[in-house]
N, C-alpha and C positions, 0 to 999 in steps of 0.2 A: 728629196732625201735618198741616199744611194741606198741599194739595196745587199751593198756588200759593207761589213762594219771593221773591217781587219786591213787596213796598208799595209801594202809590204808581201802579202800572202798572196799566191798566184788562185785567179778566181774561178771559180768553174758554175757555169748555169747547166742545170740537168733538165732539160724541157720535154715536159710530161704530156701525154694525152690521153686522154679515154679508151677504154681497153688496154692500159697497162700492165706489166708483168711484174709484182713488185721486186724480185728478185733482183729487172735490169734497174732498178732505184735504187736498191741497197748498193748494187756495186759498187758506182762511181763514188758513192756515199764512204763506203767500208775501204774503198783504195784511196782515194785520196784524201778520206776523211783523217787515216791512221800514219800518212806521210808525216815523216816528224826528222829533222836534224838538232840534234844537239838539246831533244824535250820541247823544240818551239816548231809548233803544227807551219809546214809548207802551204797547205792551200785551204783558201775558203769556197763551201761547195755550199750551193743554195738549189732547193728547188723552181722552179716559173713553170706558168701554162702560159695558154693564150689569150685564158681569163682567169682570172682570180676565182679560186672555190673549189669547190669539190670535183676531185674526178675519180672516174671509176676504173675500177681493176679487173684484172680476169679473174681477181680469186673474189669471195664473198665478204671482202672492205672496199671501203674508199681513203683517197686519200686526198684531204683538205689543204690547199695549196695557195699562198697570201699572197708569191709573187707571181705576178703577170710577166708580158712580156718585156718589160723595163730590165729585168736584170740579163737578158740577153746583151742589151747595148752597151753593159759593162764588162760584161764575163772577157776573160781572157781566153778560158777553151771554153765550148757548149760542147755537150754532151746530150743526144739524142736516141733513147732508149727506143723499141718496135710498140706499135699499138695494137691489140687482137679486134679491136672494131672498124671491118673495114669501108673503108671512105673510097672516094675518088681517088686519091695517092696509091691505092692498092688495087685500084680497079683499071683506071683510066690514065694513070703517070702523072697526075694535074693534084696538086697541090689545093687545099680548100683557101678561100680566100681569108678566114684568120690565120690561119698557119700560116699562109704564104707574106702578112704583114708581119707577121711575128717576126718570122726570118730577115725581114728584110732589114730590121736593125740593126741585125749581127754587125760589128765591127769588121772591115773588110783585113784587118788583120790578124781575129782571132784565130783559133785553133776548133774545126770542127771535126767530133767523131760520131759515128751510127754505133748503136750496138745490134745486132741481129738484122731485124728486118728494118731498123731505123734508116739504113739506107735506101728503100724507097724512097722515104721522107727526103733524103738529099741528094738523091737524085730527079725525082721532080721536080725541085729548087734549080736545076743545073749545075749545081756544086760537079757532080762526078762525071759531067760531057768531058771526053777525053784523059779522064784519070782513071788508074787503077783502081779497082772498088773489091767487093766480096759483098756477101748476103748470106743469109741459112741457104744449104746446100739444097735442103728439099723446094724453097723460094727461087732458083737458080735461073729456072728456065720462063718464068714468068717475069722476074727480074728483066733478061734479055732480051724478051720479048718487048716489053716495055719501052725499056734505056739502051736503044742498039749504038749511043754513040761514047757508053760507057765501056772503059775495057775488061771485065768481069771476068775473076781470076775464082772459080766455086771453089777452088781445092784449097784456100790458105785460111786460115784461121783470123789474122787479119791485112789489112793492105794501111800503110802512110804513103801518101802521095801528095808534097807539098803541104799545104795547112789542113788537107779531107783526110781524115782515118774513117777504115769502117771495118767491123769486126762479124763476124760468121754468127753459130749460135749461140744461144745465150749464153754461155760459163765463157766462151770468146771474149764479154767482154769486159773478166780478169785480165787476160793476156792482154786487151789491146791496154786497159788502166796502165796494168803494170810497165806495158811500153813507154807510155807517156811519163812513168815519176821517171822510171829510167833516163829518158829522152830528159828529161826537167834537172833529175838534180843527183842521176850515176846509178849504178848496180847496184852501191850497197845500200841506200836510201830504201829499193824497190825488193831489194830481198828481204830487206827486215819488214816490210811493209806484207810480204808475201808468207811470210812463218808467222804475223802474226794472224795471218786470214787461213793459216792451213792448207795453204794452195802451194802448187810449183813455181817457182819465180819465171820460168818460162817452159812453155811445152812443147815437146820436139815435131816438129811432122806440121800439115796439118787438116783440114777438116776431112778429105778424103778419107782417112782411116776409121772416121765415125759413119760415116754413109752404107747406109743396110746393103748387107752382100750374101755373098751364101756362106756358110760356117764354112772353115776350113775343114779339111779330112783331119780326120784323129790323128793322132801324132805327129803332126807338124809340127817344122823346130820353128822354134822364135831364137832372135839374134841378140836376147837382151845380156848374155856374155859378153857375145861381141862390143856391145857398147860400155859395158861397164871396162872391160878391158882396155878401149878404147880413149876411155877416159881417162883411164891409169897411167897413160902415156903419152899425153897430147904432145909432151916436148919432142917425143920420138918423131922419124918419119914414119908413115904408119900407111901400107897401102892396103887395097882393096881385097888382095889375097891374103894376108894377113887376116883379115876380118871375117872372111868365110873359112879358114881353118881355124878359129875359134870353135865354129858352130859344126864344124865337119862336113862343110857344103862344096858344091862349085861356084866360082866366084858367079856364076850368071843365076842360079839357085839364089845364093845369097842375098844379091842386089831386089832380084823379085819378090823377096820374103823383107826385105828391110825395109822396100819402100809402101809395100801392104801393111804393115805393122806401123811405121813410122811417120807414111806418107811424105815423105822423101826421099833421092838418094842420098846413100852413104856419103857422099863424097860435099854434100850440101850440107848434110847434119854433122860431119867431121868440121866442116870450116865456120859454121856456126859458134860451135862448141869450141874450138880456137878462139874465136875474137870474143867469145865472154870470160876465157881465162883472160887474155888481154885486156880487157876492159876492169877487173877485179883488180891483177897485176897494178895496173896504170892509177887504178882507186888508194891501194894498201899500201904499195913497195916504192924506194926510190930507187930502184933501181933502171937503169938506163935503158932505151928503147931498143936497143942492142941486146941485150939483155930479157926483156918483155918479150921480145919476137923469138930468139930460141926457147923460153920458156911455156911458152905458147905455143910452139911448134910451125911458126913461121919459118924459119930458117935465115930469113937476114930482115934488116931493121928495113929495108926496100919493101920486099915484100907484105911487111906488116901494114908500111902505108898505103901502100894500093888497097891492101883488102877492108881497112878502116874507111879509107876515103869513100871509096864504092860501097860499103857497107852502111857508115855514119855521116859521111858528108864532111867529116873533118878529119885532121893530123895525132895519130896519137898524143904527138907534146900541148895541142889548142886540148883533145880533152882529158888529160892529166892536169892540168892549169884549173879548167871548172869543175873537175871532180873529186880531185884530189883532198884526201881529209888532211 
């Protein structure tokens, strides 16, 4: 008997283990539990272990869990939340041998993401030899220590690399869920998914800016004019000197303070922040890709597709076709 009851809905197994955090449970739970087009739910989200029963949490519950690992072999993406009891996977980079059968189910074409430190978990598996990854920033160096053949990127919040996503700290992985309804089914599916969880649909920068530092000197500017301003103009050309005489800096002031604050450059958070006008545009308007790219602040309907392709993998027109309401 399958352990998913809904055709049609994309499936998600969330595989839990002892010393969980329940919060990385609710997540994938509350994103892609609230994914909804037109009143009819997008995915069905189940929990598995690697035995049926009870497992334990870092806080003072449990939580009672009926699927094994059977609903891996169906799930279309898994989802691998961190565990605070550590095993050989945390110690040694070796995988326990029921986890390691669990995994081995996974359909070789699903869709697998880590949330926090869930990526040990997959990378002892060897999911992430040779791909992009991330981990908590404060796990970083034991992380690399570990999986030196993994390419460990500490400073992003999360990394997609082919069918492996893995996401930094915990509230990370909102942003990596929200990636995926996006990636699934467009921006405005994942925004409204995103207001009704009270979060940002996407956040700028990444984990760098969380990582304990010394406080700034008193009166330091911050550049959040600059961005709002920024925003108010995406269609404009809009350069880097512009953006420090918002704040009354030198552009090289500026850039140091944007990318403290932001954990990015300006110039990465500016083209960001273009291609989810574009992606919004290409969602709501019919208006012509000629059109989308000025309005976005492309400047020609050329330059739109480079930075779509390089960014999404596909032609504005391929995702105006599956996103388009």
């Amino acid at each position: 008997m399958s352990v998913f009851h809904h055709p049609g809905r994309h499936r998600v197994a969330v595989l839990v283990r002892h010393g969980l955090l329940p919060v990385e449970l609710g997540i994938p739970h509350r994103v892609f539990g609230s994914a909804r087009s037109g009143g009819r739910p997008l995915y069905e989200v189940v929990t598995c272990t690697t035995e049926s029963g009870e497992v334990r949490t870092e806080a003072d519950v449990t939580v009672n869990v009926a699927n094994g690992p059977e609903a891996l072999a169906e799930a279309d993406t898994v989802v691998v939340p961190s565990e605070h009891e550590s095993d050989e996977t945390w110690t040694a980079g070796r995988l326990p041998g029921p986890l390691a059968d669990a995994l081995a189910v996974i359909r070789p074409d699903a869709r697998i993401a880590s949330i926090c430190t869930g990526s040990f978990t997959l990378a002892a598996a060897g999911l992430l030899d040779g791909r992009r990854a991330t981990t908590h920033w404060d796990s970083a160096e034991r992380f690399r220590r570990l999986f030196p053949r993994v390419r460990l990127e500490p400073d992003v919040l999360y990394t997609e690399d082919g069918r492996v996503l893995t996401s930094a700290g915990v509230a990370s992985g909102f942003d990596l869920c929200l990636h995926m309804v996006r990636r699934d089914f467009g921006v405005a599916v994942a925004n409204r998914v995103a207001r009704r969880s009270v979060v940002p649909p996407h956040r700028d920068g990444g984990q760098a800016q969380y990582i304990e530092r010394p406080v700034p000197a008193p009166g330091a500017a911050a550049t959040v004019r600059a961005r709002e301003w920024a925003l108010a103009r995406l269609h404009e050309p809009l350069t880097l000197r512009q953006l420090a005489d918002c704040e009354a800096m030198s552009v090289r002031t500026f850039t140091r303070r944007f990318r403290e604050e932001v954990g990015t450059s300006p110039q990465r958070w500016l083209l960001h922040q273009r291609l989810e006008r574009a992606r919004d545009l290409l969602e709501r308007s019919d208006g012509s890709i000629d059109r989308v790219a000025a309005d976005a602040g492309f400047g020609s309907a050329a330059s739109l597709r480079m930075h779509f392709q390089a960014s999404l993998g596909v032609s504005p027109s391929a995702y105006r076709r599956t996103f388009a309401g």
